[in-house]
Each structure stands twice: as C-alpha cells, then as structure tokens.
N, C-alpha and C positions, 0 to 999 in steps of 0.2 A: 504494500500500500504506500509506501513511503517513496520511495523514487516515484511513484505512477504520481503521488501529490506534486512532486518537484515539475514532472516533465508537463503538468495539464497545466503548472503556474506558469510556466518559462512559455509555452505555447500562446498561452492565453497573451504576458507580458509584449511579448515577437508579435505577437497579432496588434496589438493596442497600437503598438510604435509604428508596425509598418502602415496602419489604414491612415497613422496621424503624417507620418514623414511622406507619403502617396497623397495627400491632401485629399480623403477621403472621408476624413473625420478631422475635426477638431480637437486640439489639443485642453480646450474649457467644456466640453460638449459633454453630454452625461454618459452617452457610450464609454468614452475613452475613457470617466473617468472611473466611472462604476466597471470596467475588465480590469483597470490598474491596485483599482481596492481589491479584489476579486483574487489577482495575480498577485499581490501584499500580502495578502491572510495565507492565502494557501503555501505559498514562501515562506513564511514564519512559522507555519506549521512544519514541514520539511526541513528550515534549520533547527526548528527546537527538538524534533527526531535526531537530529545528528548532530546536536551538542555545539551547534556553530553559531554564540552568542553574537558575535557581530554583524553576520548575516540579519538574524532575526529582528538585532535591534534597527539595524538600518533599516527595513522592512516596514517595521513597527512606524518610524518616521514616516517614510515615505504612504503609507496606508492615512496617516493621523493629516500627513499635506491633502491629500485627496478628496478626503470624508470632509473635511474644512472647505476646499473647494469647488465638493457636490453641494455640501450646506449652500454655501454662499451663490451659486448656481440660483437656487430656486428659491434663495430672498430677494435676489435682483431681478 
C-alpha cells in the first residue's frame, strides 16, 4: 500500500504541474489547487510510512499554502 500511496501522489502532483505549465489550468484555479492538496496529504502519508521527517514536513507546508489559497479562492 505504501509505495502504491507515493506513486498515485507523484502522479497526481506530475499531472497538477503539467495541465498548469501547458496553460490548461490555472495555477489559482480550484482544480490545481484541490490535486496539489490531494498530492500533499497522500505524500505525507508515504513519508511518515518511511520515517522521512523532512519530506513530510515540507509536505505539510506546502498542503497548509494551498488549503489557505482554496480558502481565499472562494472569499474572493
């Protein structure tokens, strides 16, 4: 279960960047942002199976940027 988590994150992440770097999605759009939160959790689940605190915490950040600017998405 543990690598199947890594590889559907890293998939998931590869997909977010290439529809945003193809300008097919927006890098503020709720798709992009809601695969990236998506692609965060499941990576932090995968480093904290494999003892990789740095990983996780970077993760952690990176998921807490997103959710902040789904929030702010849909006050504006």
């Amino acid at each position: 279960m543990g690598e199947t988590v890594g590889w559907v994150s890293a998939v998931i992440s590869l997909s977010a960047f290439t529809l945003n770097s193809m300008g097919f999605i927006s890098g503020q759009s709720v798709a992009y942002l809601v695969m990236n939160i998506i692609a965060c959790f499941l990576m932090m689940l995968y480093a904290l199976s494999k003892k990789a605190h740095a990983s996780w915490v970077l993760n952690s950040i990176f998921m807490g940027v997103a959710v902040i600017a789904l929030i702010k998405s849909f006050l504006t």
